[in-house]
Structure formats: structure tokens, C-alpha cells
N, C-alpha and C positions, 0 to 999 in steps of 0.2 A: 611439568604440567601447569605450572602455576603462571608461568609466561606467556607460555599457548593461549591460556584462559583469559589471560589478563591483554591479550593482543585482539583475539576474536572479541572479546566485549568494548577495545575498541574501536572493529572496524563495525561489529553492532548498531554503538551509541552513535557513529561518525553517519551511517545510512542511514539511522530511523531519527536522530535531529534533521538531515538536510530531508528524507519524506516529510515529517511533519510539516516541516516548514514551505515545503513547495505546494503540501496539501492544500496550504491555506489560498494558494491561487486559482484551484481547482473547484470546479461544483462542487459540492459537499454529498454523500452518496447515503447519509440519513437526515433525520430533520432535526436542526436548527445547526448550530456551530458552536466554537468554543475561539474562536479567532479574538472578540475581545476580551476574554476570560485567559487568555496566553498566558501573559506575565504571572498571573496568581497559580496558573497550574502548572506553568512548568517545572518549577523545582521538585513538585510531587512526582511531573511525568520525569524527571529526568532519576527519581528516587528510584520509581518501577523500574525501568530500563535499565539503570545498575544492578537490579536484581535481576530482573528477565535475563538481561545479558549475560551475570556471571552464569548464570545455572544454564543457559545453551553454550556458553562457552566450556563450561564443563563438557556437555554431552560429546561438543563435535570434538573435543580435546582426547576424548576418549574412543571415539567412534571413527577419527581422521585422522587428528594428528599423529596420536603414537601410532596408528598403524604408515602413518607415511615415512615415521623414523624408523619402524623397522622394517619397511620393506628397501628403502633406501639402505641400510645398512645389511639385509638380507645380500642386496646385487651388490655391492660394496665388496659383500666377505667372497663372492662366487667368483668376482673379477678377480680375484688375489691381489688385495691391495690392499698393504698396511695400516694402520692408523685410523680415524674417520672418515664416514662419505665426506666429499666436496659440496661446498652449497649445490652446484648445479645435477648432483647425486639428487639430493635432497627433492630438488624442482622437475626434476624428470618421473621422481615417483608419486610424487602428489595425485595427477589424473587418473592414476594405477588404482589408487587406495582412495580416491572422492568417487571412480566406477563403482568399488565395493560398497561404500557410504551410500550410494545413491541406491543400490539393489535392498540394502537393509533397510532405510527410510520408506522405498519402497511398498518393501511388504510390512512396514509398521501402518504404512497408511491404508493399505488394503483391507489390516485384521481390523481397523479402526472407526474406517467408513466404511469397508461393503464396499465398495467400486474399486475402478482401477483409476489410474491418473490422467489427467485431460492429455489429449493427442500432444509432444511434443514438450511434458511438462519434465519428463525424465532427462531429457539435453538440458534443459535449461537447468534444472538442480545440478548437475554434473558439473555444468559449467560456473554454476553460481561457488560450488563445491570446492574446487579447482583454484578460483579464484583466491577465496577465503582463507584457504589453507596456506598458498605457499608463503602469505608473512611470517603467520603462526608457527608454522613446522621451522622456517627459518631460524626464528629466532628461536627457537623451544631447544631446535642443535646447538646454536650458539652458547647459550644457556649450558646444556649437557657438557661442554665442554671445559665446562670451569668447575671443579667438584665445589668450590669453598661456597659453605651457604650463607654466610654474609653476601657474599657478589649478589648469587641468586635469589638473594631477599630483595636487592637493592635494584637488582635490573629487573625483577616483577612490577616493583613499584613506581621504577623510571616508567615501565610500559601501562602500567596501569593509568599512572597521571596524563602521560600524552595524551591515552585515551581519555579521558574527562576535558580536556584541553582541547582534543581536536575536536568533541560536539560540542562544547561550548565557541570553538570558532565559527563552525559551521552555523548556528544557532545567529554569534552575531553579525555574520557577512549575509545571513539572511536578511536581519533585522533592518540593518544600514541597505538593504536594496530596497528594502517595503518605504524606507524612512524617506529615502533622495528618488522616490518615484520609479529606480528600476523594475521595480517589479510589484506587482498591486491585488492585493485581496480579492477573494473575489464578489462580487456584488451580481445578484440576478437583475437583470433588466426590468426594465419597467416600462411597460407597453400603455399604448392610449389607446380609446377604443377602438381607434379607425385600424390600430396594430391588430386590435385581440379581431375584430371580425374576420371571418371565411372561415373555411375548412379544415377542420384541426386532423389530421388522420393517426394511426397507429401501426400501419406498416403489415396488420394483418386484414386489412377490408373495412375495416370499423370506423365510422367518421364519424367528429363532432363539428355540425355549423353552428355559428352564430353569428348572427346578421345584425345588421347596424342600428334596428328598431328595439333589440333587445331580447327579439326571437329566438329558440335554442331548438337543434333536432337532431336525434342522435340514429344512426344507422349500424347494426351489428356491432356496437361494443361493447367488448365484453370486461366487464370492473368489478372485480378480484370472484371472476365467476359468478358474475350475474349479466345476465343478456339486455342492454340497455339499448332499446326502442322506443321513437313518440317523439313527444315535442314539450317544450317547454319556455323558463325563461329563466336568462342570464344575468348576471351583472358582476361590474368589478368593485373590490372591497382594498383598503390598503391600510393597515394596522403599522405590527414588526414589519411584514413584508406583504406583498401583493398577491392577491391570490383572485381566483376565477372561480364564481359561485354559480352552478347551476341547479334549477329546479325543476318540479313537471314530474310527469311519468317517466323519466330518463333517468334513473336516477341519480337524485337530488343528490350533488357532488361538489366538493370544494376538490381545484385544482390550483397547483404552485402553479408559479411561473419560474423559468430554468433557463437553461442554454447562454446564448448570448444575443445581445441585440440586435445582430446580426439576422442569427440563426435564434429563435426564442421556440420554446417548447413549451406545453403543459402538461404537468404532471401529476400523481395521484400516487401514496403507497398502497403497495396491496399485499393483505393481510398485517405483518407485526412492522410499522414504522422503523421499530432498531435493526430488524434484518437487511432494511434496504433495499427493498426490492418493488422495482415501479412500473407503470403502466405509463411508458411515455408517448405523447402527442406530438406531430410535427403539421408545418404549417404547409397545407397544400398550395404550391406557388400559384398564383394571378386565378385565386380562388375566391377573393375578397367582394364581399355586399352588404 
């Protein structure tokens, strides 16, 4: 069990260093970042994550793996065959026993939230399921197969440092790609006015213009459930970062700027900031005045 655990925490720590770290390329999906703040919180995030991770490696160790060792040795004993299952025993019953997992998970998450799972989210646990186990289970037989527990102190602990090893690689093959330009933070755009004028629209009717004199006029939109009609006046402000100050009867609303320079958006939380959840604007093309 303790292999298992110690294998799942680190294929854990190996996927949630290389997300973090790819996060930091990506718009960030609340407000503000921790991208220069990295180096001081890592060691803390990497503290959580050893925790987080043993205690769900526990869970799936107990929820998947042993049941994969013994439904593998269940069709083992039925085949009439001596000794223990063969690895490829082992790898055949994994999608057997992450189907069950995935039924139990489940209904944990049904009695939890009151809904049922988004279209298509049960394959993808199964699969994610499937994945995860066949190291774990692997090694966890391997393990079984040596009673002395010195070994199995010693191969917990080989598995356990790999994993601290492999997010700590993962971590610096990031670092060295941000460092030599492969790969770059991300940075929201910064528009000039002749950028931020035209029609900013919301994809459900709702438009915001802002016209090149300063003018501002808003058409059916709706911000965090309030019906924004009229006219007013605009301007840009640029602090930490750039933002789009509007006033008037429309109401008076500070918007980010988002996307890419490219493609640039304005945007507004609505209701709680840490939940994340925004009223995004796009720019209506050869809308501009």
C-alpha cells in the first residue's frame, strides 16, 4: 500500500508542478497572480502538495489499486495458474477496477453536489483512472512480491524520492524555458486608444461602444445582473495594470484588459472576484470610430 501511495503522489506532484507552471503562460482565471511571488511560495506549494498528494494517494490506493490486485489475481486463480498474476494480468485489470472507481466517485460526487457530472466527464475520469493506476498497481505487485520489509521500506522510499525528484525536474525544465525565452509569462496587452475604440460586444446582444472623443454607450448589457443602458464617458487608466474606466448612466464600471494583442478583450468579475467568473467582451471587427 505504501508504494502505491507513494507512486500516485508522484505522478500527483509530477502533473500539478508541470500545470502550475504552464499556468503561469496562461490568462490567469482570478485577479491578480503569484508569477513573481513563485520562488518564495513554492516550497510552501510544494509542502501542500506532499500532503494533498499522500492523502489522495491513499484514497485511490485503496479505492483502485488494491482492488486492481485483486481482481488481477481473482482471473489469475479462475485461469488455473500457479504462482502470481504476470504484469500484463495486472494491466488488463486496471480499466476493470478504475470502471468501478469511477461509478463510486461517481455517486460521491452526486450525494455532494446535487447534480450529476458534465456530458462526457465519466470517460474522461475512467481514462484519467486507468492511466494512473497501471504504475501504481505495478509496482504495489512488485512490492507484494518480496515479503521482507526492509525491501519494502526501501523501495517506498526509492519511489517516494523519484517522485519529489521528478516535480522538482519538471519545475526546473520549466524555469530554464521561461529563462532562455522558450516559453514566456503571460502579460495582458496593452491597447492605445485608437485599440480600445469601437464596439466591445458580449456574445449575448449587449454592446459597449466607445468612440474616439471619449464618448461611451452601452446597449442591453447585463453586469452581474443589472441592465446597463445610456451613455456616458470613458477613459483609460494604467497603474499594476491597464484597465477601462467607464461612467454615466451605464453603469459606471472599471474593465481589465485580457486576451491577446491579437485578439484583446475586456473584462469585469461578477459577483465574488476569487470565484472567477467574468463577463467577457470582445471586440466587434471593423467596428471602430
Amino acid at each position: 500500500m505504501a508504494v502505491s501511495t507513494a507512486a500516485l503522489l508522484g505522478e500527483a506532484l509530477a502533473v500539478g508542478a508541470g500545470q502550475a507552471m504552464y499556468d503561469l503562460t496562461r490568462e490567469p482565471a482570478g485577479p491578480g497572480g503569484i508569477g513573481f511571488l513563485l520562488p518564495v511560495v513554492l516550497p510552501f506549494l510544494l509542502l501542500f502538495g506532499l500532503v494533498l498528494g499522500a492523502f489522495a494517494g491513499f484514497v485511490v490506493t485503496v479505492t483502485l489499486v488494491l482492488p486492481t490486485l485483486w481482481l488481477a489475481g481473482w482471473a489469475h486463480r479462475r485461469a488455473g495458474r500457479p504462482g502470481r498474476p504476470a504484469w500484463w494480468c495486472t494491466v488488463a485489470a486496471t480499466p476493470f477496477a478504475a470502471f468501478g472507481a469511477t461509478v463510486v466517485y461517481g455517486v460521491f460526487f452526486l450525494m455532494v453536489h446535487r447534480t450529476t457530472e458534465p456530458p462526457g466527464f465519466s470517460l474522461f475520469l475512467w481514462l484519467l483512472l486507468t492511466a494512473a493506476a497501471v504504475p501504481a498497481a505495478l509496482l504495489a505487485a512488485y512490492a507484494a512480491r518480496d515479503r521482507a520489509a526492509r525491501r519494502a521500506v526501501r523501495l517506498t522510499a526509492t519511489v517516494a524520492g523519484g517522485a519529489i525528484g521528478v516535480a522538482l525536474t519538471v519545475v526546473v525544465l520549466f524555469a530554464v524555458a521561461f529563462a532562455t525565452g522558450l516559453m514566456h509569462e503571460y502579460r495582458a496587452p496593452h491597447l492605445d486608444r485608437a485599440a480600445l475604440t469601437g464596439v466591445w460586444q458580449d456574445g449575448s446582444g449587449g454592446t459597449l461602444r466607445l468612440r474616439s472623443d471619449g464618448a461611451a454607450s452601452a446597449s442591453r448589457l447585463d453586469v452581474d445582473g443589472v441592465r446597463c443602458e445610456g451613455a456616458g464617458r470613458w477613459w483609460s487608466e494604467t497603474a499594476s495594470e491597464q484597465t477601462v474606466e467607464v461612467s454615466g448612466d451605464i453603469c459606471g464600471q472599471d474593465w481589465s484588459i485580457g486576451g491577446t494583442q491579437a485578439k484583446p478583450t475586456l473584462y469585469c468579475y461578477v459577483g465574488d472576484p476569487d470565484e472567477g467568473k467574468r463577463l467577457v467582451l470582445t471586440r466587434r471587427a471593423g467596428a471602430r470610430r
